[in-house]
N, C-alpha and C positions, 0 to 999 in steps of 0.2 A: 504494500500500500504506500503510497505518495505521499509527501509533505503536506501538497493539494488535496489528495482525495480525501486523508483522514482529516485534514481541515474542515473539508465540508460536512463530513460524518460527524464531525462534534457540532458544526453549527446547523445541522438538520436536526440534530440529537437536543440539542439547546430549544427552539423551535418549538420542538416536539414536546418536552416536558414544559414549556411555558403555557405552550396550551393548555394540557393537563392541569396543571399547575391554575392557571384561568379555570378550566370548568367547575374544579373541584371548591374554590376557596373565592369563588365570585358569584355563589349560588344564591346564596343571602343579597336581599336586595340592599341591605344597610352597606354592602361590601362594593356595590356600583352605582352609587350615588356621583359620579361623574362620568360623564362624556365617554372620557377614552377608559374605563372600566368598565362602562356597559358595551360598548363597543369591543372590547377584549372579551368579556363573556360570551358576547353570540359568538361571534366567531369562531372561539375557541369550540362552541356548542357545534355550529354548523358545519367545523372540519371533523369536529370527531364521532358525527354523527348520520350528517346530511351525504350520502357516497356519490352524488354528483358533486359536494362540493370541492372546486378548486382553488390552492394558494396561489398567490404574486408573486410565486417561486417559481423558476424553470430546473429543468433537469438536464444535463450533459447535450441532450440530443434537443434542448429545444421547448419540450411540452410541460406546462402546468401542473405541478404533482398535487393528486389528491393523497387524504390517509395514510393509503397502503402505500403509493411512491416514497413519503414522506419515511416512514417507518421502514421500510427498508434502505431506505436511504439515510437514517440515524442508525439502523443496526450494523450496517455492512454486512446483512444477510441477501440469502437466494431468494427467500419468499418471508411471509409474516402470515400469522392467522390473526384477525383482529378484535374476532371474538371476545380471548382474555382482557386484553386491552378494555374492551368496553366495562365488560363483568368487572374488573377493576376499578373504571371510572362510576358504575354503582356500589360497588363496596367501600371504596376510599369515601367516598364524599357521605355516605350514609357514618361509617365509624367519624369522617373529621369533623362533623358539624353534629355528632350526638357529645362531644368529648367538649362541644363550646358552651359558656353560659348565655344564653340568650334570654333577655326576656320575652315573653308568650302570651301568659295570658295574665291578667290581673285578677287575683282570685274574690269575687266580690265577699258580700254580706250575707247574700241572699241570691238564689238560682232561678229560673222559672222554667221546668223542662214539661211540656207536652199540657201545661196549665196547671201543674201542682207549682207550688211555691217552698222552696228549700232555704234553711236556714244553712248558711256554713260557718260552724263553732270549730275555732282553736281546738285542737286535742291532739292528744301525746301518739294514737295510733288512728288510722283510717277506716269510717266505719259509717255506716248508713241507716238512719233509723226511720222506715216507711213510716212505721204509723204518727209518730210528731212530724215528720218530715223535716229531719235534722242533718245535715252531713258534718261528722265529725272529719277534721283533716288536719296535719299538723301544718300549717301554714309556714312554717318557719324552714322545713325540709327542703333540700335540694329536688327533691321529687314532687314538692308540692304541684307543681304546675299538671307535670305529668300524670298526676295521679286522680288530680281534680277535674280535668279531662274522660280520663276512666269513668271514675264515678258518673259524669253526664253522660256519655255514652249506656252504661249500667244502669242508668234511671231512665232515659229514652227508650232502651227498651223494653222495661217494668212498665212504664204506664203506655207507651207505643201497643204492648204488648205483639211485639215483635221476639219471635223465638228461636236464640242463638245461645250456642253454648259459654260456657263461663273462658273456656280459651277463645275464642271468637269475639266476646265483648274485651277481651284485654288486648288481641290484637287490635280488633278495629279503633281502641281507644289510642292506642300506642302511635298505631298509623296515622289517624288524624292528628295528633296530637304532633307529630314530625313532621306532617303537611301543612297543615298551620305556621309552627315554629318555623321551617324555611322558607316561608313564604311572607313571614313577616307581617301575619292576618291580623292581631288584634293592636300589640302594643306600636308597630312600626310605623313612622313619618315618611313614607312613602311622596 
């Protein structure tokens, strides 16, 4: 390999994880509140996703590397499969923005799910009492947010009477509650 070739192998390679790099930690809208940040995220979204799309990059012979040019042309390999690559840009970005503190939701006073009216009292463990219609939750927990989430999910489908298993309301609580959180739904200045 070349002074030149492996040159460009490191600045395709550079490139390549800056994108990454963008998709993963510019997914929070708090994180591209300017111009050339929000501009960095698509982009970075549309190379590593969109497979007609192409870079303002040419290759040795001339043409517009998408993706796969791009990545084989940071590896210095024969081929690439891009599969992992992507499964990676959902797994990274799910672990690095579960690992941040973000604020989410503002835990009120009082709930209102499906027309019952919920009180939320400060308490040492998390606990739900139908018949007062009381939700205890330790307000002070790092999990508060998360868990009072839960519970609304778990009270929408008590009085929804909609019929899901006890693992099925803690997912679906979890996932909204991550959908929310990166999307910056209740507390963010959008």
């Amino acid at each position: 390999m070349t002074v030149e070739s492996d040159d460009y192998r490191r600045l395709m390679s550079a490139v390549l994880r800056q994108s990454i790099d963008d998709y993963i930690k510019l997914q929070h809208p708090r994180r591209r509140r300017k111009k050339y940040e929000l501009e960095a995220f698509w982009s970075a979204q549309e190379l590593l996703w969109n497979t007609d799309y192409l870079l303002d990059i040419k290759n040795a012979e001339g043409t517009f590397l998408d993706l796969e040019a791009l990545s084989l042309a940071a590896s210095g390999r024969e081929n690439v499969d891009l599969e992992p690559l992507r499964q990676y840009l959902v797994e990274e970005s799910v672990r690095y923005w579960d690992e941040k503190d973000l604020k989410t939701v503002e835990i009120p006073a009082d709930v209102v799910v499906e027309g019952h009216v919920y009180h939320v009292e400060q308490a040492s463990s998390t606990s739900v009492e139908y018949d007062t219609k009381t939700i205890y939750l330790d307000k002070q927990s790092p999990l508060a947010e998360e868990q009072f989430m839960q519970i609304v999910v778990e009270l929408g489908c008590y009085h929804g009477d909609i019929r899901t298993s006890a693992k099925a309301r803690k997912d679906l609580g979890k996932a909204l509650y991550r959908i929310l959180r990166i999307n910056d739904c209740f507390t963010g200045n959008n």
